[in-house]
matplotlib code that plots the C-alpha trace (Angstrom):
import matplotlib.pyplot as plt

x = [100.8, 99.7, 100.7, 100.0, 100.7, 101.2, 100.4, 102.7, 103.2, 99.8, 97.5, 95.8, 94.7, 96.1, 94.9, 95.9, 95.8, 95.1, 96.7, 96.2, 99.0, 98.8, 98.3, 95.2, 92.5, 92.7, 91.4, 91.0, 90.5, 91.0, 90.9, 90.5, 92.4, 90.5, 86.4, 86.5, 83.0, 84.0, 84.6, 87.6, 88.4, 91.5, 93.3, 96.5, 97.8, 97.9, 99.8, 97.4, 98.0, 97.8, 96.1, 93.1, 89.8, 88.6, 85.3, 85.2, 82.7, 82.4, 81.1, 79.7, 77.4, 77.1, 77.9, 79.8, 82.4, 84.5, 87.6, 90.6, 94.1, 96.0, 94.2, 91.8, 89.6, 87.5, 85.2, 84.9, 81.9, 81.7, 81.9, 83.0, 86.0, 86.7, 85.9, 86.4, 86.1, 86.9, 88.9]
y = [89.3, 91.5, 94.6, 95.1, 98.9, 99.4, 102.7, 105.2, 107.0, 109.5, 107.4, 105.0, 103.9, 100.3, 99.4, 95.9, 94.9, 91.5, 90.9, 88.6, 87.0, 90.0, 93.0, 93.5, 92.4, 93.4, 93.6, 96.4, 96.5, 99.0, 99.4, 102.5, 101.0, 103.5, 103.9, 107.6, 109.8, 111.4, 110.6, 109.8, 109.8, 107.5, 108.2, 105.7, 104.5, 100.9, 98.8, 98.2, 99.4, 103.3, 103.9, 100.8, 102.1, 99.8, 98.9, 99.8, 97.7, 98.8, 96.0, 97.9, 100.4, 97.7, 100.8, 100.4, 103.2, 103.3, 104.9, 105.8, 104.7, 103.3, 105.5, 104.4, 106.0, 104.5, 106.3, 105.1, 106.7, 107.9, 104.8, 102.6, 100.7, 98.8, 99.3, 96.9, 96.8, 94.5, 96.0]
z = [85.7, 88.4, 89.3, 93.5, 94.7, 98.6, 99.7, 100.9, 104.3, 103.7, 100.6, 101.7, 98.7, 97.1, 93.3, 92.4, 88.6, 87.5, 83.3, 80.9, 78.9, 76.1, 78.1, 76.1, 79.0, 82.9, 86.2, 88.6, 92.5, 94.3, 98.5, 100.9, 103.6, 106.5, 105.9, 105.0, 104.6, 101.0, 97.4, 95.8, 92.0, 91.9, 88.2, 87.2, 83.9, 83.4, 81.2, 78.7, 75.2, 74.9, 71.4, 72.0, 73.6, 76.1, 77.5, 81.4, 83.7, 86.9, 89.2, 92.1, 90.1, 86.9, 84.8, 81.1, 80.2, 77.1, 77.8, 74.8, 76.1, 79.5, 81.8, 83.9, 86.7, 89.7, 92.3, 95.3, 97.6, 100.7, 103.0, 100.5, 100.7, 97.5, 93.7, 91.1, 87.4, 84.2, 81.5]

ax = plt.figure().add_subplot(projection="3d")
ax.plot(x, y, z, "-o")
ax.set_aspect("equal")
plt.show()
């Protein structure tokens, strides 16, 4: 399943969400649709289950985060325009 988010009038923001089967597993991009020249902490609850900790990957800094619950956050720095991790 995938769940695909298109911004509204003022975010320009879009996190698409890539399932597996069980909802246990997932895969997060997310795209700055205008280069911007700050950071931005991007917070949204997935559908993954709520009481399991997961193991957070972040592709672009190769950085390992465990995080408890559906909640997950990316950064995305100044100039850059896509994040991505594995859930």
């Amino acid at each position: 399943m995938v769940d695909f988010n298109y911004p509204g009038e003022y975010t320009s923001l879009i996190p698409v969400t890539f399932y597996n089967d069980t909802f246990t597993e997932a895969g997060i991009l997310l795209y700055r649709m205008f280069p911007e020249g700050y950071l931005v902490r991007y917070k949204f609850k997935t559908k993954l289950m709520p009481d399991k900790t997961y193991s957070v990957r972040d592709a672009d800094s190769n950085s390992i985060e465990q995080v408890n619950g559906n909640e997950i956050e990316l950064n995305l720095m100044p100039g850059q325009n896509s994040a991505n991790c594995n859930c």
